[in-house]
ZAVOVEX-900220 format. One record per atom (N, C-alpha, C): x, y, z. Coordinates in steps of 0.02 Angstrom, whole numbers, padded with zeros to 5 digits, always signed. Last residue first. Example, Ala and Ser with C-alpha at 12.3 -4.5 7.8 and 13.67 -1.06 7.14 Angstrom:
<sites>
+00642-00112+00354+00684-00053+00357+00645+00002+00394+00660-00284+00390+00615-00225+00390+00660-00165+00390
</sites>
This chain:
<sites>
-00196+00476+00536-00213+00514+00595-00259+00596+00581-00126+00380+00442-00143+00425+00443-00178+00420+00497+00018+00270+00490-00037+00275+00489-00070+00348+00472+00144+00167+00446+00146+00237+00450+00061+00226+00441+00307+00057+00482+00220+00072+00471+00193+00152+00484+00446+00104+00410+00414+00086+00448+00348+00088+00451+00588+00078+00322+00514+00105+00312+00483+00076+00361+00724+00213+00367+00702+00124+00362+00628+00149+00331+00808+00329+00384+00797+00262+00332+00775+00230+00307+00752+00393+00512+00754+00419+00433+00769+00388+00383+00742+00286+00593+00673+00312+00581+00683+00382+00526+00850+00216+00586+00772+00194+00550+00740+00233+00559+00942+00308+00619+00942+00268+00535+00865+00221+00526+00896+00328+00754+00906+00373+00690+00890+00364+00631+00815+00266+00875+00864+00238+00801+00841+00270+00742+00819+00345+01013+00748+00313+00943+00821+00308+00924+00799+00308+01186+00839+00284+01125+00818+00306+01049+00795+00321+01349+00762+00342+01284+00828+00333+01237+00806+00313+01499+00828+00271+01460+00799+00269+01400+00758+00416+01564+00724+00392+01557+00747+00339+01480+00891+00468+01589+00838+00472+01649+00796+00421+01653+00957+00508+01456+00984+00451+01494+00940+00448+01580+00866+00592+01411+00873+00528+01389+00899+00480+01432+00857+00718+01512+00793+00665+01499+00821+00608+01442+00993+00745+01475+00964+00735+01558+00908+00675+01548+00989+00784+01365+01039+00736+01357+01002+00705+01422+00902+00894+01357+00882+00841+01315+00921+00762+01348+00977+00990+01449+00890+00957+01489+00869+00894+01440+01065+00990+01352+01080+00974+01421+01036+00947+01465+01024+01052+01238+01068+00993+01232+01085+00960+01313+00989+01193+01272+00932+01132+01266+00968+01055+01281+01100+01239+01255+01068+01249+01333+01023+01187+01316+01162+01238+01134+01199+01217+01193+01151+01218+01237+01041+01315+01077+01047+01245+01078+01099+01199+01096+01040+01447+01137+01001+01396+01176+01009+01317+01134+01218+01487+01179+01186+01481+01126+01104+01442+01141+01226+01608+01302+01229+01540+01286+01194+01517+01230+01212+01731+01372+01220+01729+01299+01239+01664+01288+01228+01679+01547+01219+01721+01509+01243+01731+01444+01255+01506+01584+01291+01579+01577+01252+01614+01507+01126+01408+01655+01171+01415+01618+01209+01494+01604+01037+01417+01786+01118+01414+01809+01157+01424+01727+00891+01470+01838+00936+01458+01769+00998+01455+01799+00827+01430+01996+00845+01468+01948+00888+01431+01884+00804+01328+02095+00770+01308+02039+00771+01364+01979+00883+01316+02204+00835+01380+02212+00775+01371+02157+00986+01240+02141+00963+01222+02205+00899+01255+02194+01000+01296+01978+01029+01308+02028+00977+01268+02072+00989+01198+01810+00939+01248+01861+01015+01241+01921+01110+01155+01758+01042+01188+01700+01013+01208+01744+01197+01046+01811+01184+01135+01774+01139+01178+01725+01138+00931+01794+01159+00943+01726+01190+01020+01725+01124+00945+01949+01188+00903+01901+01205+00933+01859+00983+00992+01893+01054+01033+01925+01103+00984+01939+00947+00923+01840+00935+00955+01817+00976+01012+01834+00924+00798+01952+00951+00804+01871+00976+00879+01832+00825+00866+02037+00900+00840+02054+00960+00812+01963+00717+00895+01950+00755+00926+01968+00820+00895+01990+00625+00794+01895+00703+00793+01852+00725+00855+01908+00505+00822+01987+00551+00735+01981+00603+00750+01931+00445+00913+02020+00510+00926+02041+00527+00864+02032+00308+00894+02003+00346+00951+01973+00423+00947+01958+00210+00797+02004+00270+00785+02024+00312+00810+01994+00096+00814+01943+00092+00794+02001+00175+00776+02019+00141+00969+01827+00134+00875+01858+00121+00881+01894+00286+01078+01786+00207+01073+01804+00206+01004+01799+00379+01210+01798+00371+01164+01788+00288+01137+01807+00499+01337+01763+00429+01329+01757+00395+01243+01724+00628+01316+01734+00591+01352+01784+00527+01335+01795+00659+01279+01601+00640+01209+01637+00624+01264+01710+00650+01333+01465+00600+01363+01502+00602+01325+01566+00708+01229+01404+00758+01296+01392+00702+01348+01429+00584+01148+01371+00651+01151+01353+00671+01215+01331+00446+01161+01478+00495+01196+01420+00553+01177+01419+00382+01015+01548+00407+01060+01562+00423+01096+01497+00327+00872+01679+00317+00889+01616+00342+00996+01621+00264+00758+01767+00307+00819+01745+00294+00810+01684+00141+00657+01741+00188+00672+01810+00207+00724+01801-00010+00641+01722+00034+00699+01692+00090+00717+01751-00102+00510+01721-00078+00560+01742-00019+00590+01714-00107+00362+01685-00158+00405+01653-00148+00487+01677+00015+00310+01723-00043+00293+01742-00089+00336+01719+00124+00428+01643+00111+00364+01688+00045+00348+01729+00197+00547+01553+00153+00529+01612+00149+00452+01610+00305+00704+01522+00296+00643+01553+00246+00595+01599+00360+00810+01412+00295+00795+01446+00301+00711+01474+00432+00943+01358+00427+00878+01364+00378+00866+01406+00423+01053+01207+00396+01031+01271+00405+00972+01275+00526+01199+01149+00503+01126+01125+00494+01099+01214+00438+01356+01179+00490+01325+01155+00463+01250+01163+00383+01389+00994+00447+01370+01047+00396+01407+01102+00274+01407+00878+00290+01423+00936+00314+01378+00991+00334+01304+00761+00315+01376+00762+00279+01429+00819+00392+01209+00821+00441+01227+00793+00408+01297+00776+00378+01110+00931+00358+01170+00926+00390+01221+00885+00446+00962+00966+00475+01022+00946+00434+01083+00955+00383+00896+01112+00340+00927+01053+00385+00976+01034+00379+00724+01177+00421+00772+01143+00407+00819+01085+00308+00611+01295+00312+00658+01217+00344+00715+01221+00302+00453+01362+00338+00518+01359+00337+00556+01273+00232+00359+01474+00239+00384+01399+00253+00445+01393+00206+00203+01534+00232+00264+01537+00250+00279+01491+00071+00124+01598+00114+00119+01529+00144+00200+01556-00030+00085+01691+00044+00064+01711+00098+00094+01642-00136+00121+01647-00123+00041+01661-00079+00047+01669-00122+00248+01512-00154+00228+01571-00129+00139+01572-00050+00337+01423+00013+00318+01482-00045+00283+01535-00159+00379+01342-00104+00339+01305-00072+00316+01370-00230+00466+01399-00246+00409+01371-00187+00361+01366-00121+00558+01407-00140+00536+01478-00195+00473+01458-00095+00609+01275-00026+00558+01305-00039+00537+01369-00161+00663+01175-00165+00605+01203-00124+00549+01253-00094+00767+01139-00162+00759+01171-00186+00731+01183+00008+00719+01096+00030+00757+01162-00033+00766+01210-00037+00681+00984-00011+00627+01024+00003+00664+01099-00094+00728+00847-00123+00764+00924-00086+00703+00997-00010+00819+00715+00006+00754+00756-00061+00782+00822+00009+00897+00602-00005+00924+00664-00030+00871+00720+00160+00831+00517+00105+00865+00525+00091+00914+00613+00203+00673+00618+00224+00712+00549+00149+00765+00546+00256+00578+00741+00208+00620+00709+00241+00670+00675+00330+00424+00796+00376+00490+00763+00291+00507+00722+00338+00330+00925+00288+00347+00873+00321+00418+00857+00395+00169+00991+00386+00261+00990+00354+00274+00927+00417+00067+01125+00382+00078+01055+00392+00157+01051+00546-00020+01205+00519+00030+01186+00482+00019+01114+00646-00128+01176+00590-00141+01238+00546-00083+01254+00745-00075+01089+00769-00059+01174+00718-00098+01194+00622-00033+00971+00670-00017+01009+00709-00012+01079+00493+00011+00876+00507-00034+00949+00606-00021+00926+00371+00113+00764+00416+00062+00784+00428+00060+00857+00279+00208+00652+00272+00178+00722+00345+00116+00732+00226+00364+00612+00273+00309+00585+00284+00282+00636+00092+00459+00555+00105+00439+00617+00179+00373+00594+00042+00632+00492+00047+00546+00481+00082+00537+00547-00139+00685+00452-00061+00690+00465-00059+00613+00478-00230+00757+00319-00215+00720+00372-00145+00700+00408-00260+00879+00258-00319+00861+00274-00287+00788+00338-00172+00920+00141-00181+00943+00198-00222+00930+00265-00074+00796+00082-00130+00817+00088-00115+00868+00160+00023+00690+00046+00041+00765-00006-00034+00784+00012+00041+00558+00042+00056+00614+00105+00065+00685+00084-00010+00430-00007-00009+00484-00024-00010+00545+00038+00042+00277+00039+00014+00325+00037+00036+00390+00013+00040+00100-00049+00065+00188-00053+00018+00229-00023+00042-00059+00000+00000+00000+00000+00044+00062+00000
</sites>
């Protein structure tokens, strides 16, 4: 089956596994973020990642059991929100990216994609996140309209 992805009318979804992980790469205007407390119920934990490429900045979002643990701005991580606001903090200042106080610790005129690269790197290795590059710009994977 070919699809035709040259519409305005639907977006696409490309699905694979990895690590003992599934992830889902959305193309378009995807609603997976709007679904990610459906999606994380029964024990499933599910984490989305919304570049925001036409209003920044890019959001992470983390939930579990049908709840919205954390979740935050990349490169905004002050301002946090969940039932469990403060679960990457101790990370987060490791990473130097917040002070104790939960202020910005990176140095003034920092490029922000040195700054992002730090709350990104934090939440991968936190939450043992992997996607495989070469497949998911390589390979062909199942792809659903949405």
């Amino acid at each position: 089956m070919v699809l035709d992805l040259a519409t305005d009318d639907d977006d696409v979804v490309r699905v694979g596994a990895c690590g003992g992980c599934s992830f889902a790469v959305e193309y378009g205007m995807g609603n997976g973020g709007d679904r990610l407390l459906e999606i994380s119920r029964n024990g499933v934990e599910a984490i989305h990642l919304d570049p925001s490429p036409d209003h920044p900045p890019t959001t992470f979002s983390y939930a579990r059991d049908g709840a919205d643990v954390c979740s935050c701005g990349i490169g905004e991580e002050v301002w946090r929100w969940g039932e469990q606001p403060d679960l990457l903090l101790p990370e987060l200042i490791a990473a130097g990216v917040l002070h104790p106080d939960g202020e910005y610790a990176r140095p003034d005129g920092e490029s922000y994609l040195d700054r992002d690269r730090h709350t990104l790197a934090l939440i991968e290795t936190r939450f043992n996140l992997f996607l495989p590059r070469d497949e998911v710009v390589n390979q062909r994977l199942p792809a659903f309209l949405i």
